[in-house]
C-alpha positions as CSV (number, residue, x, y, z in Angstrom):
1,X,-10.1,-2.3,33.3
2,X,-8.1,-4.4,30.8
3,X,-9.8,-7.3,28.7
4,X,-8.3,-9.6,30.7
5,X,-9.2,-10.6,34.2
6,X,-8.2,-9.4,37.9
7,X,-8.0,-13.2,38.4
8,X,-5.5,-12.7,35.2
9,X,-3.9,-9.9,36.7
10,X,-2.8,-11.8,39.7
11,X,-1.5,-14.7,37.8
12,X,0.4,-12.6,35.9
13,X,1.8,-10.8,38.8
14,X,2.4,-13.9,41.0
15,X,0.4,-12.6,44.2
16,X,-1.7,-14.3,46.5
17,X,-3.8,-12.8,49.3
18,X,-1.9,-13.9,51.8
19,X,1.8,-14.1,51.4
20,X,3.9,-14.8,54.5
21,X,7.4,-14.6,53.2
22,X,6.9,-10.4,54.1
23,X,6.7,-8.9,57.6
24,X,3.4,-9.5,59.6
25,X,3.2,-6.0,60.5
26,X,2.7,-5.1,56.6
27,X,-0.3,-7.2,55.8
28,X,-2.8,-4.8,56.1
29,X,-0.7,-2.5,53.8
30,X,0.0,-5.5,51.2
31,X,-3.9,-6.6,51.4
32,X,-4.8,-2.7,50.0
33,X,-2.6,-3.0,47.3
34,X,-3.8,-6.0,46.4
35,X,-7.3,-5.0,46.3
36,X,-5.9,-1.8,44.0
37,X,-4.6,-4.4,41.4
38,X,-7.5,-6.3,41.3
39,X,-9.7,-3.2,40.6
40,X,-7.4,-1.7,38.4
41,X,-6.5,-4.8,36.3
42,X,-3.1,-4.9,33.4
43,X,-3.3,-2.3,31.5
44,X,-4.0,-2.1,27.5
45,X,-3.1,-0.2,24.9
46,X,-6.6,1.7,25.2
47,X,-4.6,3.4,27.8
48,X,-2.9,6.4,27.3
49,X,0.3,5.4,29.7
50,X,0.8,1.9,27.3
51,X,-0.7,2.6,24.3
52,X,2.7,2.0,22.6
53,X,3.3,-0.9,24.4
54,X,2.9,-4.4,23.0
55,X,2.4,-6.8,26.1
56,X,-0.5,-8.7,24.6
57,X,2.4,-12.1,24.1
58,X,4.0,-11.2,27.7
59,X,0.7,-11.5,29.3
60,X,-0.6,-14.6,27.4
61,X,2.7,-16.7,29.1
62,X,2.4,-19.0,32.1
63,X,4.6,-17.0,35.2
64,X,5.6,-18.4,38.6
65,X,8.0,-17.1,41.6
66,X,11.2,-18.5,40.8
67,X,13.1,-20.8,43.3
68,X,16.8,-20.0,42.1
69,X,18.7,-17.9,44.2
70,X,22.6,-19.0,43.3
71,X,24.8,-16.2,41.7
72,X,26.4,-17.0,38.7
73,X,30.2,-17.4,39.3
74,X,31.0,-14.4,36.2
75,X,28.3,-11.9,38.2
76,X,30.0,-12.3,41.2
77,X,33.5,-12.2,40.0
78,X,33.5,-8.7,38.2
79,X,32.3,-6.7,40.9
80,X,34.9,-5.8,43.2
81,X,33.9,-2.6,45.3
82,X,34.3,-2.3,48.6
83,X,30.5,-2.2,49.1
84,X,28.1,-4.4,47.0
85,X,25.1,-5.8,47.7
86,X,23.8,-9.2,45.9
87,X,20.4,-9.5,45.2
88,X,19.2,-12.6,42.9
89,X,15.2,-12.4,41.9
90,X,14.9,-10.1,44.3
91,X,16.4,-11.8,47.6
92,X,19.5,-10.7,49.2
93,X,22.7,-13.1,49.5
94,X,24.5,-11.4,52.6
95,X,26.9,-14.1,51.8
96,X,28.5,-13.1,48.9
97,X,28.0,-9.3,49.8
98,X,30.3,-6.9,50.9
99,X,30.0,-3.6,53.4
100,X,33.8,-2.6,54.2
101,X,34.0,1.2,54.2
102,X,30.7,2.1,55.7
103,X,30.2,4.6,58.4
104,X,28.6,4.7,61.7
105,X,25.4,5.4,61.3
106,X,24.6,3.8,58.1
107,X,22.3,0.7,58.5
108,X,20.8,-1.7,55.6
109,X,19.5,-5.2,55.8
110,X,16.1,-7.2,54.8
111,X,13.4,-5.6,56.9
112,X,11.9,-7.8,60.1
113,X,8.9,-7.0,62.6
114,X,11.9,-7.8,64.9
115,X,13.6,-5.2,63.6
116,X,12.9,-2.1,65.8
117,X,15.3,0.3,64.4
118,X,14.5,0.3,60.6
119,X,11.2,-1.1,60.4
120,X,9.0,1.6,62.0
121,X,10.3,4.1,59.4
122,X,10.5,1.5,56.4
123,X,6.4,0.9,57.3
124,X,5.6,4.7,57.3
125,X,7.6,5.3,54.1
126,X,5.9,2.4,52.5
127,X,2.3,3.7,53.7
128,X,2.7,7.2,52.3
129,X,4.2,5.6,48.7
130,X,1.5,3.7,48.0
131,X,-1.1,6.6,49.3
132,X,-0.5,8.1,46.2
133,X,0.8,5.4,43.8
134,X,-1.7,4.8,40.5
135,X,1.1,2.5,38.4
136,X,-0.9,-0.9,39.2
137,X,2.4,-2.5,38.7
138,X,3.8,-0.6,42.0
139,X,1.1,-1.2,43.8
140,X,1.4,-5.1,42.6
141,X,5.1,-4.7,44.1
142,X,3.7,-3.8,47.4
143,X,1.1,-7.1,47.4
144,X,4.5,-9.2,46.1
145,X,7.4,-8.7,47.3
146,X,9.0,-11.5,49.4
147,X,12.0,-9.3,50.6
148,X,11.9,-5.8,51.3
149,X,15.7,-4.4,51.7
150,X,16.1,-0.7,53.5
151,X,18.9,1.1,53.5
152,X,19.1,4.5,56.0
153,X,21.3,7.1,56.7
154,X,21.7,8.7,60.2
155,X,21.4,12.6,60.4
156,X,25.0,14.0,58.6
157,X,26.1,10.6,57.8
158,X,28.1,11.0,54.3
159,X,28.5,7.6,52.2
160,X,31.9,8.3,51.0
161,X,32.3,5.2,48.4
162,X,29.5,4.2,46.0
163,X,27.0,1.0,47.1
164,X,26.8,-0.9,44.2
165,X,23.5,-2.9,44.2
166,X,23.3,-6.1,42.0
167,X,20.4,-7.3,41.0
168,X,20.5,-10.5,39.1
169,X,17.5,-12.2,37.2
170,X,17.3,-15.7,36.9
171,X,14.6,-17.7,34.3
172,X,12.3,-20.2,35.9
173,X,12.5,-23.8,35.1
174,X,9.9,-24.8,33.9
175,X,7.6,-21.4,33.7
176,X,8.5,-17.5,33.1
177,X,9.7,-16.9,36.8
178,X,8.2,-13.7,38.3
179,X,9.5,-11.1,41.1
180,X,9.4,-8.1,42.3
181,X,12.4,-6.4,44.1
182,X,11.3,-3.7,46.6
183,X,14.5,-1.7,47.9
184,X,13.9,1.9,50.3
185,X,16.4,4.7,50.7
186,X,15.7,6.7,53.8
187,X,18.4,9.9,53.8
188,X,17.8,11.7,56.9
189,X,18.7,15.6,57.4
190,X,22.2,16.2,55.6
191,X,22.4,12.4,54.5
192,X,24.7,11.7,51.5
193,X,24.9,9.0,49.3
194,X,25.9,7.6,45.8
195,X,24.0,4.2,45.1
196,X,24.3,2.2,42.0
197,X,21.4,-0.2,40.9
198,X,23.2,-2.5,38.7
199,X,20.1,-5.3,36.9
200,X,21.6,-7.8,34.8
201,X,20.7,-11.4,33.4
202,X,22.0,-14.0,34.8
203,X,21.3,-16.5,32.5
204,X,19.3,-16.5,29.1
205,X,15.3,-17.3,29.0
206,X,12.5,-15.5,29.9
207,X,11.5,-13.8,33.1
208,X,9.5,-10.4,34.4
209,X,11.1,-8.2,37.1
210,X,9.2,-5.9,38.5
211,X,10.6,-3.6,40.8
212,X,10.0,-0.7,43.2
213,X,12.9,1.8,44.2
214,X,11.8,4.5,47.3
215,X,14.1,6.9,48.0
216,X,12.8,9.7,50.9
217,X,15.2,12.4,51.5
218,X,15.3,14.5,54.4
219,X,16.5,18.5,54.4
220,X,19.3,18.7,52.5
221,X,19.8,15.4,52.1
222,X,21.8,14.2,48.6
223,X,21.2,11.3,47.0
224,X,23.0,10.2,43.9
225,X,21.6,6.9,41.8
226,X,22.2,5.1,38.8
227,X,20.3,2.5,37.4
228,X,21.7,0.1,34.5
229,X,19.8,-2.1,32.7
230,X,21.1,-4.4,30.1
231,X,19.4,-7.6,30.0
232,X,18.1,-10.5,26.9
233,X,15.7,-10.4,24.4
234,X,13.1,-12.7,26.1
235,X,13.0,-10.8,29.7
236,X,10.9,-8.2,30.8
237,X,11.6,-5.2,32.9
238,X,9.8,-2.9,35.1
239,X,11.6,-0.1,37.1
240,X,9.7,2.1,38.7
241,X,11.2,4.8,41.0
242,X,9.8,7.3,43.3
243,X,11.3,9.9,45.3
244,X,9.9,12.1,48.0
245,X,11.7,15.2,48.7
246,X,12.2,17.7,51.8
247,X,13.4,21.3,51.9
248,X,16.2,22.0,50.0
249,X,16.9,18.0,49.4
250,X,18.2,16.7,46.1
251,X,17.9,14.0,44.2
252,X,20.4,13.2,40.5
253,X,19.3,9.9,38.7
254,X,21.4,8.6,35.6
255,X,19.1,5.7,33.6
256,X,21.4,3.7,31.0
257,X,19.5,0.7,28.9
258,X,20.9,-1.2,26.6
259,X,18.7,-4.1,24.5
260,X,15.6,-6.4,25.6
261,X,12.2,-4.8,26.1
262,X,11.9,-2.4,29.9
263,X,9.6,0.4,31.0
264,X,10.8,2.4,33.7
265,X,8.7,5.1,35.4
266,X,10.1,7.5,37.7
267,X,8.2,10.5,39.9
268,X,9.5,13.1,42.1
269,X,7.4,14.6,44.5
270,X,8.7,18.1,45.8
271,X,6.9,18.4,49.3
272,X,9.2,21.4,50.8
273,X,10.8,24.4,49.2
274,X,13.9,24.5,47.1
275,X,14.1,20.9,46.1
276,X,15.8,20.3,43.0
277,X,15.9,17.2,40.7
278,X,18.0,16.1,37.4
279,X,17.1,12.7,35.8
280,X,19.6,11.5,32.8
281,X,18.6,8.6,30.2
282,X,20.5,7.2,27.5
283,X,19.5,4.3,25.6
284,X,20.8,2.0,23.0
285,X,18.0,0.1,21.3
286,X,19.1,-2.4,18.1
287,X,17.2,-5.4,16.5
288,X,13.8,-5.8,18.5
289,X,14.6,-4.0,21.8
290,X,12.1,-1.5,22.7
291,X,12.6,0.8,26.2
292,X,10.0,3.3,27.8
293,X,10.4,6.1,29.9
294,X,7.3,7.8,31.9
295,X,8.7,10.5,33.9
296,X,6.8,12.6,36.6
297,X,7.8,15.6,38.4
298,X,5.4,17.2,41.1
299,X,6.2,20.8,42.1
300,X,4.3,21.3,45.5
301,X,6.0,23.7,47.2
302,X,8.4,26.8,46.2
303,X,11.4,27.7,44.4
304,X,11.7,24.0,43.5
305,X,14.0,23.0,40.1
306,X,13.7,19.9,38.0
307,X,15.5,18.8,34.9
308,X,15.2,16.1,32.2
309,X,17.5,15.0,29.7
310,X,17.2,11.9,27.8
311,X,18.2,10.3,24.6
312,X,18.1,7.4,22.5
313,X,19.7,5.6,19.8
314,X,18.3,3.4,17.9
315,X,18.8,0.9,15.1
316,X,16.8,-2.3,13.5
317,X,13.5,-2.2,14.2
318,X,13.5,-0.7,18.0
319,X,11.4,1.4,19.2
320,X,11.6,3.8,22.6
321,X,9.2,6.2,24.1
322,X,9.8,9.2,26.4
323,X,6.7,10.3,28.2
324,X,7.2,13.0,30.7
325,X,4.7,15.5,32.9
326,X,5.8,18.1,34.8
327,X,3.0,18.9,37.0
328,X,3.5,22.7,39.1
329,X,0.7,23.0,41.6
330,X,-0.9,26.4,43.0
331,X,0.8,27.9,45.3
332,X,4.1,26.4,44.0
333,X,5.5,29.6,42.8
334,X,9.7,30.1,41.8
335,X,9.1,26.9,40.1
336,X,11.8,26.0,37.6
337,X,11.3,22.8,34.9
338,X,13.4,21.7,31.3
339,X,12.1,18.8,29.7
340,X,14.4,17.9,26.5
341,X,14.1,14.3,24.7
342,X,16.7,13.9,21.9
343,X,16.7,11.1,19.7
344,X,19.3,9.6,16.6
345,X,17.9,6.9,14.5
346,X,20.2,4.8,12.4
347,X,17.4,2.7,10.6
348,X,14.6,3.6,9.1
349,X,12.3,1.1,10.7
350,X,13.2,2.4,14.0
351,X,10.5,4.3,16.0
352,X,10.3,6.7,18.9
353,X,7.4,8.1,20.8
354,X,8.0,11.6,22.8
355,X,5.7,13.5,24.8
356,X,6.8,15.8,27.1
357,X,4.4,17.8,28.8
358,X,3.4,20.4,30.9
359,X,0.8,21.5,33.7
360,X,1.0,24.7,35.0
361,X,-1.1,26.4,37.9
362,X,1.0,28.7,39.5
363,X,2.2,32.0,38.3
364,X,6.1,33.1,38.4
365,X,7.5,29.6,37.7
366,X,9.9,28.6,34.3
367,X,9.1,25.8,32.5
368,X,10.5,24.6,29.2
369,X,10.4,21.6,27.1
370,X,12.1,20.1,23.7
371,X,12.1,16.9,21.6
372,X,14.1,16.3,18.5
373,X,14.3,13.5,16.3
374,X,16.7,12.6,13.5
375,X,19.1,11.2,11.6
376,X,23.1,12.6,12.1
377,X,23.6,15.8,10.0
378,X,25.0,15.5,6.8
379,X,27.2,18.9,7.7
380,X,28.6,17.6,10.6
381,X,29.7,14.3,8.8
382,X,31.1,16.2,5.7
383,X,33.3,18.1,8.4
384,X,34.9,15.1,10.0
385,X,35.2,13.9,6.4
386,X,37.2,17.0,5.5
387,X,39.6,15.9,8.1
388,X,40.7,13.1,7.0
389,X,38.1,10.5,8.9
390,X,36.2,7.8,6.8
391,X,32.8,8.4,6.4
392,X,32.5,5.3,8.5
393,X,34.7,6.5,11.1
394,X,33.1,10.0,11.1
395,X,29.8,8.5,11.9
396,X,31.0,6.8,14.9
397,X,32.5,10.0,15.9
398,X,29.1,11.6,15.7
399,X,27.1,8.8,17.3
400,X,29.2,8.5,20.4
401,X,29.6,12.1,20.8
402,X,25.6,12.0,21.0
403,X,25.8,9.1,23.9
404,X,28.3,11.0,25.9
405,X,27.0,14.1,27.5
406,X,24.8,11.8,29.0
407,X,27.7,9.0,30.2
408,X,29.5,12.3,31.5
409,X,26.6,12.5,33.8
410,X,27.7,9.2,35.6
411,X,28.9,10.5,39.2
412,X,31.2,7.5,39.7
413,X,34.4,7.0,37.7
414,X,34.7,3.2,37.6
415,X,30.8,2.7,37.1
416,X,31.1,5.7,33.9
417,X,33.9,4.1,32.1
418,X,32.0,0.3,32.5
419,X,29.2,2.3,30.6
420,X,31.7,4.0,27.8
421,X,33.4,1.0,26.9
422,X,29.9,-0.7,26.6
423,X,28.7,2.1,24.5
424,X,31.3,1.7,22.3
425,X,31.0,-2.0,21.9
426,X,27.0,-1.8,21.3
427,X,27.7,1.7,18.6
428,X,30.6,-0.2,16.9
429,X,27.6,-3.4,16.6
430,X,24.6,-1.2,15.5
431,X,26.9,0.2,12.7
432,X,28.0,-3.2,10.9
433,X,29.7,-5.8,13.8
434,X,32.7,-5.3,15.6
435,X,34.7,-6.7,12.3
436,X,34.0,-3.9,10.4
437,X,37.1,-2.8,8.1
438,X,36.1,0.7,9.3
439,X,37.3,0.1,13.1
440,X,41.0,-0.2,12.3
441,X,41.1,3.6,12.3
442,X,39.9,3.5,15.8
């Protein structure tokens, strides 16, 4: 239990016991969760998940459910896909949303006790999450959310084009506003689909998002996700994904952060054999921003593969933390894990936290794990500088180079080179300002 109070905890968190906006037929779920949050409590930094976390001056603000729901005009404006969803503090504006090049057999919408098709499965999935969901925050997103939004995919139903999903965050008027998105992605057998979580600030001021991603995947079901984050210095982020994971089902998730202060925590549960996993982070952290990863991968069954690969780099005073378990259970034998954190400083103030870890109690299984931390090699810049670059130059070279196996990762073209020029922008900014005499060699 933290120091401060369930009754705290609730404030904080914006639930009641009774919350009508959500279905009727999910009360009983939403009234367990609650309950959990009030025994659990917000976490300190006595606790081994946050004990690098500083949320002390998050939790001591007043927070209230926002009432905004307009999309600013520039949000709206620069996403032109054929399918994209609008979501502002976590309700959906079918208005401004588009679903041209869909399939039969794909369905999504806000979820309804009237509702017969989606919301018998969107209930089950929601009851076997929070079965075995400890992050009070995910449970809090199952007591709070006022719109739950499903998307499913029928047995062989391929999503050709990516859904682009944008969330946008709005600050309260006269308090810090508080929501908590709840989207589920049920993939049946052979499913396919590319989706693209896109969370962005609508306008400056403070605000705490806190939300829940499901994805369940059937056999051989693909799923393909990327989340971006790039949001102020006064909001607050919580992402926390979990995906669930049939025979020989797969699941590749890009993460890409850029500034204000987010924890994200994602978990992978491999239920049937060969399941496989990949999870990509990159992010750039300058001035104050601080970002931290918790990842979780449960090997349950056989001949199952996960991989991890995330970096940072960081300038100013940020900080970043890459927590990761890889948890192979008996009887889970073939098993096949690679943790690898890799991190570049460009300050000394900067900080980074990395733990990668292992639990192992099966025999026959690979497991690996890595973390470096550093500043660029002096060799490597005394090569480019050979060539003719600037030292200047050749450590922009360096420090992109570094960003881009993991932007290379990015299964959509349009989305990746969004996420290239922006990397470029934020290096060229963490190295002097984009009026640097340097950048007229670019």
């Amino acid at each position: 239990m933290s120091a401060l109070t369930t009754a705290s905890a609730e404030t904080v968190l914006g639930l009641r016991a009774s919350d009508g906006a959500a279905p009727s037929g999910l009360q009983a779920l939403r009234a367990t969760a609650l309950e959990r949050v009030r025994k659990t409590g917000l976490p300190a930094r006595k606790h081994e998940a946050w004990k690098y976390m500083r949320l002390e001056s998050f939790w001591a603000q007043s927070y209230v459910k926002p009432s905004s729901r307009k999309v600013p005009d520039f949000i709206a404006a620069r996403h032109v896909a054929s399918n994209c969803l609008f979501f502002v503090n976590g309700f959906y504006r079918p208005e401004i949303s588009r679903l041209h090049r869909v399939p039969p057999g794909f369905e999504a919408g806000v979820i309804s006790d009237a509702d017969q098709t989606l919301f018998p499965a969107f209930s089950a999935a929601m009851e076997r999450a929070l079965d075995c969901e400890q992050n009070v925050f995910a449970a809090a997103n199952t007591a709070g959310f006022e719109e739950a939004f499903c998307i499913r995919l029928a047995k062989g139903v391929v999503l050709e084009d990516p859904l682009y999903m944008i969330h946008v965050s709005l600050p309260g008027e006269a308090a810090t506003a508080v929501f908590h998105p709840r989207i589920v992605i049920l993939l049946e057998p052979g499913a396919r689909a590319n989706i693209v979580m896109d969370f962005v600030d609508g306008a400056p001021g403070p605000y705490f998002m806190n939300a829940l991603v499901e994805a369940h995947a059937g056999p051989a079901a693909v799923l393909q996700s990327s989340v971006i984050q790039s949001q102020g210095a006064q909001s607050l982020q919580f992402i926390n994904q979990r995906g669930f994971l049939s025979r020989e089902a797969s699941w590749d998730a890009v993460s890409f952060v850029q500034g204000g202060f987010s924890r994200s925590e994602t978990k992978v549960r491999f239920e049937e054999p060969r399941a496989r996993a990949a999870f990509y982070g990159l992010s750039l952290l300058s001035e104050k921003a601080q970002a931290f990863h918790h990842l979780e991968a449960d090997h349950m069954a056989e001949d199952c593969v996960s991989r991890q690969v995330y970096k940072n780099i960081l300038s100013g005073s940020a900080q970043a933390e890459f927590t990761s378990l890889v948890h192979v259970f008996e009887g889970a034998k073939g098993s096949d894990s690679e943790q690898l954190d890799r991190n570049l400083l460009l300050s000394p103030a900067a900080r980074v936290y990395s733990r990668p870890q292992l639990k192992i109690e099966a025999d026959e299984v690979k497991a690996s794990h890595g973390a470096a931390t550093g500043q660029l090699e002096k060799d490597e810049l005394f090569y480019l500088q050979s060539r003719g670059l600037s030292r200047e130059l050749a450590r922009y070279v360096l420090i992109y180079g570094f960003a881009e196996e993991i932007l290379r990762k990015i299964p959509d073209v349009c989305v990746r080179r969004q996420l290239e020029e922006l990397a470029m922008s934020e290096i060229r900014t963490m190295m002097g300002g984009p009026e640097a005499s340097w950048l007229r060699e670019v």
